[in-house]
Backbone as a chain_set.jsonl record, in Angstrom:
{"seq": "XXXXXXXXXXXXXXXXXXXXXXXXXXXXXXXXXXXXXXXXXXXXXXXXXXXXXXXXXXXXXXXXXXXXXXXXXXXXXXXXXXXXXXXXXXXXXXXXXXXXXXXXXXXXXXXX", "coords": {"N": [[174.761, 102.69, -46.164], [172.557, 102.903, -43.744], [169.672, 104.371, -42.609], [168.543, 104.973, -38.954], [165.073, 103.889, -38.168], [162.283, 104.388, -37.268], [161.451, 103.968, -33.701], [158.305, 101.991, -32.337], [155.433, 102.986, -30.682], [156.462, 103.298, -27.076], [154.958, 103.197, -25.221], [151.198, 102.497, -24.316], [147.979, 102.76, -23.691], [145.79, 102.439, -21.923], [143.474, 102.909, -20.809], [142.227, 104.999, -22.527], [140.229, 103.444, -24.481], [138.072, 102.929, -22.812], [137.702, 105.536, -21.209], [136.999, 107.19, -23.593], [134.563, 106.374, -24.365], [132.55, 106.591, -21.268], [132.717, 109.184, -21.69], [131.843, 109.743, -23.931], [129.113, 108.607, -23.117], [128.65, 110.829, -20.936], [128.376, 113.182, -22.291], [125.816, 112.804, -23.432], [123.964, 112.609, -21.478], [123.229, 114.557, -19.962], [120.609, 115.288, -21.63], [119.103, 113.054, -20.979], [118.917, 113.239, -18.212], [115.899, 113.53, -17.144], [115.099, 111.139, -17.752], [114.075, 107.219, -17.518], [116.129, 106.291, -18.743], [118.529, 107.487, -17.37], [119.258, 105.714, -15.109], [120.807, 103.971, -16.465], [123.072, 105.711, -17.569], [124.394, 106.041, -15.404], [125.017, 103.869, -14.288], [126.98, 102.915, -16.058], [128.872, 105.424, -15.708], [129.695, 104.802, -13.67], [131.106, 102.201, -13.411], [133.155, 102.195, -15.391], [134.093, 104.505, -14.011], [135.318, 103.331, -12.078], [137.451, 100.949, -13.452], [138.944, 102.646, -14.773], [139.721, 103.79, -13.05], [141.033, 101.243, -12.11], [143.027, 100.965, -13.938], [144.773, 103.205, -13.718], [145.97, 102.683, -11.607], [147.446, 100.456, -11.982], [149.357, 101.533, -13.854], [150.661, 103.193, -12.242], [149.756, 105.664, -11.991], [148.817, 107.696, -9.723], [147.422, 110.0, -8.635], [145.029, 110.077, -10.134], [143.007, 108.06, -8.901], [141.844, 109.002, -6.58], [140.195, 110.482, -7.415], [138.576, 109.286, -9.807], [137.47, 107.381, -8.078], [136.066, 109.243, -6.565], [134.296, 110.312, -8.659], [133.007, 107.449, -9.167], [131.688, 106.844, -6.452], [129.998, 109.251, -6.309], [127.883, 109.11, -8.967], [126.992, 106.55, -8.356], [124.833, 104.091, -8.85], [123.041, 102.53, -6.906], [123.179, 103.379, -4.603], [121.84, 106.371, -4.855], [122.845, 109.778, -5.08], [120.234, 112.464, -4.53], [120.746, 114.449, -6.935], [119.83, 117.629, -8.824], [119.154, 119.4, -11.013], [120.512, 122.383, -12.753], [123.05, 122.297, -12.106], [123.723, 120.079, -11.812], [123.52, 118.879, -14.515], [125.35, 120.249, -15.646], [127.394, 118.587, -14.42], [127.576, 116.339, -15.4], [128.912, 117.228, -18.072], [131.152, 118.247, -17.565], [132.601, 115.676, -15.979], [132.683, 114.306, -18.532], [134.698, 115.494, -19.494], [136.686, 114.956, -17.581], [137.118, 112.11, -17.185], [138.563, 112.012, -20.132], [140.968, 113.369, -19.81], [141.807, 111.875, -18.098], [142.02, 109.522, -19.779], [143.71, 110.199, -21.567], [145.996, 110.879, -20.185], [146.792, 108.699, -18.441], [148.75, 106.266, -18.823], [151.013, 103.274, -19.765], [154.28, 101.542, -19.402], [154.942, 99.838, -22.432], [154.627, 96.304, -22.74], [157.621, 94.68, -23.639]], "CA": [[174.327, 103.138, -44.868], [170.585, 102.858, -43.862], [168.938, 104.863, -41.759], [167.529, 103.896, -38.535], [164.158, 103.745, -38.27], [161.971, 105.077, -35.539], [160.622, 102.621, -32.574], [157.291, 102.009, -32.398], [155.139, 103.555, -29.335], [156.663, 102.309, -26.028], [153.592, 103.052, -23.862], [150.035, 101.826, -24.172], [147.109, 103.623, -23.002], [144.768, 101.075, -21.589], [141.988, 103.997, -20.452], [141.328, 105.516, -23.137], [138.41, 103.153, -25.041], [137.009, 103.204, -21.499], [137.601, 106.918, -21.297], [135.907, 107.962, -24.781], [132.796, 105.598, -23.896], [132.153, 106.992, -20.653], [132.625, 110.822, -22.272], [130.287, 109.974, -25.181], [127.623, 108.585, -22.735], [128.61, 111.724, -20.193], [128.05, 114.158, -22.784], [124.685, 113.024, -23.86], [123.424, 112.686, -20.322], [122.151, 116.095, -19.567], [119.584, 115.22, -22.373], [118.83, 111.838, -20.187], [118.146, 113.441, -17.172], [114.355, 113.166, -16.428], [114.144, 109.564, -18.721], [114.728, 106.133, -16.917], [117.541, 105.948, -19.372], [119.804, 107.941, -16.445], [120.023, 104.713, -14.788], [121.887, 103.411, -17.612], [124.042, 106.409, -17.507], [124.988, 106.022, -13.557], [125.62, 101.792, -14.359], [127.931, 103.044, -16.895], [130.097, 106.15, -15.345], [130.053, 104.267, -12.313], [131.495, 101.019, -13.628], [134.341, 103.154, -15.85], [135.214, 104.621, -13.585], [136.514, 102.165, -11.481], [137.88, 100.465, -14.456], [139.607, 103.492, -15.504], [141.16, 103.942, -11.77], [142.132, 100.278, -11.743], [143.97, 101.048, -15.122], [145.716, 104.506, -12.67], [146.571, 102.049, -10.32], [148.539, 99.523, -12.825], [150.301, 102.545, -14.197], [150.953, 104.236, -10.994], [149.661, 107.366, -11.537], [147.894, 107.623, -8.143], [146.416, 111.252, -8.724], [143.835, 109.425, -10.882], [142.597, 107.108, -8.228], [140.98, 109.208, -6.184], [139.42, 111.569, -8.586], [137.847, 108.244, -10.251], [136.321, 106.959, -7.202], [134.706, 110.211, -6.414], [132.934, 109.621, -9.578], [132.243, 105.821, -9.318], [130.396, 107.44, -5.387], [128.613, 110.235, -6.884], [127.359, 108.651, -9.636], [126.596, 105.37, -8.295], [123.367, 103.895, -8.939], [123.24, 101.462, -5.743], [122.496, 104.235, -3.453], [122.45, 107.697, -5.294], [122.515, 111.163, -4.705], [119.17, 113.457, -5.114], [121.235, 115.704, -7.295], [119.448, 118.289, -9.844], [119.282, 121.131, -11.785], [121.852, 122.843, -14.165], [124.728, 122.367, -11.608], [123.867, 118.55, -12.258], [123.637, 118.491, -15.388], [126.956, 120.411, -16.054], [128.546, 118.168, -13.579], [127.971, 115.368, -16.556], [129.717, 117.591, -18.776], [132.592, 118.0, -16.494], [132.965, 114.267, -15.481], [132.931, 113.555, -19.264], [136.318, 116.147, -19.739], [137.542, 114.337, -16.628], [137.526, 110.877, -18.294], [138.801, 112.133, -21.426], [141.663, 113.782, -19.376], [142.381, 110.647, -17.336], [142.144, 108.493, -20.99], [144.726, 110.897, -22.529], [147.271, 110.836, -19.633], [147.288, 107.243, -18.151], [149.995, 105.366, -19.901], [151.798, 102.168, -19.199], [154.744, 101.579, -20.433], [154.256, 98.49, -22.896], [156.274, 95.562, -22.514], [158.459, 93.84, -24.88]], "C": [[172.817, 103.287, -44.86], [170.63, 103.529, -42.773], [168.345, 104.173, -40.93], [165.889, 104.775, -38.623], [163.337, 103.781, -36.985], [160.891, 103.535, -35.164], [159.565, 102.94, -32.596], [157.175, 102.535, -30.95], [155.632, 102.866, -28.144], [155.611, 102.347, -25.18], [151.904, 102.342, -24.691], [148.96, 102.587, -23.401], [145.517, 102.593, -23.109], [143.123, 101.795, -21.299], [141.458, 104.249, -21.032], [140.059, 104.925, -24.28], [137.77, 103.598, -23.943], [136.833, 104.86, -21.036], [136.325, 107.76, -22.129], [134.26, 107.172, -24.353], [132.54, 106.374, -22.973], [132.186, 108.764, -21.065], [131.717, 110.752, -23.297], [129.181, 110.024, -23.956], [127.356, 110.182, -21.707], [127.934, 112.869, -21.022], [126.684, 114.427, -23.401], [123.971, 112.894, -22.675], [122.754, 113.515, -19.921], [120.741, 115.825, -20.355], [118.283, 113.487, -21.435], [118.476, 111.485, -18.728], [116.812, 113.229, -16.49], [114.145, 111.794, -16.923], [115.275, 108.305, -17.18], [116.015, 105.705, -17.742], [118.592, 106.291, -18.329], [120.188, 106.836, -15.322], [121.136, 104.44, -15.151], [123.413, 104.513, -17.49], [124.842, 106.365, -16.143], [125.662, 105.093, -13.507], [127.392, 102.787, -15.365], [129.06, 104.279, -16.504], [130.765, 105.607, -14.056], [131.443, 102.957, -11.994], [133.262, 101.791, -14.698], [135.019, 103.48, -15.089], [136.094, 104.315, -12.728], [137.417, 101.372, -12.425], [138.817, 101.186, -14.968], [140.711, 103.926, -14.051], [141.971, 102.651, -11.193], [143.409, 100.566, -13.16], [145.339, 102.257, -14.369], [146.485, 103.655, -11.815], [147.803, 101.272, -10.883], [149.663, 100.605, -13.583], [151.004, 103.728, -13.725], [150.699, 105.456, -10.987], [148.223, 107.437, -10.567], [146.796, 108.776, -8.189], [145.48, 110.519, -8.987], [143.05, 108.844, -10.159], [141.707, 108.208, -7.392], [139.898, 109.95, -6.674], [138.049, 110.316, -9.283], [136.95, 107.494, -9.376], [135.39, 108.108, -6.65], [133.928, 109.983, -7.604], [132.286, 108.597, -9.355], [131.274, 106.24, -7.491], [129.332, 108.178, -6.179], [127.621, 109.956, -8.169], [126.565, 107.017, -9.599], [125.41, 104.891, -8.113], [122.762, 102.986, -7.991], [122.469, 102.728, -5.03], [122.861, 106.068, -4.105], [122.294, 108.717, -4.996], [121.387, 111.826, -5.175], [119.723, 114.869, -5.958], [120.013, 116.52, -8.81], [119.157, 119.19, -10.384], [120.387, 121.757, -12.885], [123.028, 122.967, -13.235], [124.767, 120.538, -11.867], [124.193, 118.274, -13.535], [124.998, 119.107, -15.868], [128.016, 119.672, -15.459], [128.527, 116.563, -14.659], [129.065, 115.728, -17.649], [131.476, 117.706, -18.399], [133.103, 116.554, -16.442], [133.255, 113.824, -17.262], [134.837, 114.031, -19.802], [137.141, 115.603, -18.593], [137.862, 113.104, -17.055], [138.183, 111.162, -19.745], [140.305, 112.931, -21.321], [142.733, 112.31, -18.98], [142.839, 109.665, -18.753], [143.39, 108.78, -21.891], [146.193, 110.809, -21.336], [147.599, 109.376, -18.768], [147.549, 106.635, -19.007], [151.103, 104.288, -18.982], [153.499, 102.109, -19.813], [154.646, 99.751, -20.948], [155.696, 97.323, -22.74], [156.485, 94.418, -23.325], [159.281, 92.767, -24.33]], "O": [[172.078, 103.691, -45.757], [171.537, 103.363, -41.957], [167.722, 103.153, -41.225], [165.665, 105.918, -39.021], [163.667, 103.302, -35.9], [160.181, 102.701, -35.728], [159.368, 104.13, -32.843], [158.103, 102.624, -30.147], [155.244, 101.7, -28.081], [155.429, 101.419, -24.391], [151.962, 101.695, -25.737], [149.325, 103.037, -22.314], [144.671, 102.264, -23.94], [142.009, 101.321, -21.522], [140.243, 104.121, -20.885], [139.202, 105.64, -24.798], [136.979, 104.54, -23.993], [135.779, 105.252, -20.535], [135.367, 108.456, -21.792], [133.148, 107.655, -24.137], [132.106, 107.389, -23.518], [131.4, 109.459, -20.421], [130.885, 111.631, -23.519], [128.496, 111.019, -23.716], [126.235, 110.687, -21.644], [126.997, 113.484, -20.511], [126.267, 115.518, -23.791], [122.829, 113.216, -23.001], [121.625, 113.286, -19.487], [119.72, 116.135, -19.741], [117.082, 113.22, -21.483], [118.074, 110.47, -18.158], [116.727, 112.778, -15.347], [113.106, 111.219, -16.596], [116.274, 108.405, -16.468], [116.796, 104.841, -17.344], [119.56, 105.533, -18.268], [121.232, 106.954, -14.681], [122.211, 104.541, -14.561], [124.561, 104.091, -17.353], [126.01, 106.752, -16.095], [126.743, 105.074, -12.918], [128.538, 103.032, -14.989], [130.175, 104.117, -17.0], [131.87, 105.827, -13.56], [132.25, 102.78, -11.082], [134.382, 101.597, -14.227], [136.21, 103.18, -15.008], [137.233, 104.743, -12.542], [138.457, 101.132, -11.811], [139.647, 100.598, -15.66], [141.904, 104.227, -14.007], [142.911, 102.612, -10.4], [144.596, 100.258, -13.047], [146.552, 102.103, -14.518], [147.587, 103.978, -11.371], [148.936, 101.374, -10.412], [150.818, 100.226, -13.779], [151.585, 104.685, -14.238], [151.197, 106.292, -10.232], [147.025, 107.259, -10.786], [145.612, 108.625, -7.889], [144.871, 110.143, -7.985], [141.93, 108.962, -10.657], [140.54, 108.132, -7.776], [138.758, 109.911, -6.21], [136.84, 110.532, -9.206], [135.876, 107.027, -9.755], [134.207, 107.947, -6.348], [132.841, 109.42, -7.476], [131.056, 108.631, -9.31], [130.118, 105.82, -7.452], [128.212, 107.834, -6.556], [126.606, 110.642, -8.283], [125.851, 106.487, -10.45], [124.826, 105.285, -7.103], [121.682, 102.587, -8.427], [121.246, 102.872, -5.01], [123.849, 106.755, -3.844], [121.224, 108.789, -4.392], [121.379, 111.873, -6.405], [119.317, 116.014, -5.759], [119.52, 115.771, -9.653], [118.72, 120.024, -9.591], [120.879, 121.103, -13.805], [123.96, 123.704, -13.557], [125.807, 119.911, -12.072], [125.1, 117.474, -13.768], [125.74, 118.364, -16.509], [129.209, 119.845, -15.708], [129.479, 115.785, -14.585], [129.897, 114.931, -18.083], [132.534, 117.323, -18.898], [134.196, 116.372, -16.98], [134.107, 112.943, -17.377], [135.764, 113.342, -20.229], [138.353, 115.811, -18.661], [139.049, 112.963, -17.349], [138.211, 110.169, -20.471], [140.902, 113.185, -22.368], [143.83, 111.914, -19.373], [143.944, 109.122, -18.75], [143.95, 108.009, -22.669], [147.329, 110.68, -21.791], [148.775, 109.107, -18.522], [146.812, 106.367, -19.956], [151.733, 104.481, -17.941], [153.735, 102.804, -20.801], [154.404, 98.771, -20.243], [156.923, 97.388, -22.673], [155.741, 93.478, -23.604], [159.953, 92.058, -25.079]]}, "num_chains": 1, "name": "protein.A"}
């Protein structure tokens, strides 16, 4: 008699590289505030997080979707907001525990 043997993961979590990237760059952002580097940071939460709410969309969890496009607005480097001060800069810190939220609970299931 053999034992069975446990199934491998059935889901897939397509968000989370794109999750942890946009939470690394979120979390060093506050420091990136006054430099032309915060472009770079706007291209990049902006572009995630559409990427991360088309991934919500393919795995139906809908909550996600709008939460992700308020980021990919408020952060968008096309036409951006005059935001600043220490409610800005904590609102990087925030947005990076919001991607890192979204990366940990959007799941597909994988298909065999």
């Amino acid at each position: 008699m053999s034992r069975a043997q446990p199934t491998p993961a059935m889901y897939q979590r397509n968000a989370l590289a794109p999750s942890l990237l946009a939470a690394a760059v979120l979390f060093v952002a506050p420091a990136l505030l006054e430099s032309d580097w915060f472009l770079t940071v706007r291209f990049v939460a902006t572009i995630l997080a559409l990427i991360i709410g088309w991934f919500a969309v393919q795995a139906r969890h809908w909550w996600w979707v709008p939460i992700m496009l308020a980021v990919a607005v408020i952060w968008n480097p096309i036409f951006p907001f005059a935001f600043a001060g220490a409610i800005w800069s904590a609102a990087q810190v925030a947005a990076a525990f919001v991607f890192l939220a979204a990366g940990a609970t959007i799941k597909i299931r994988r298909q065999t």
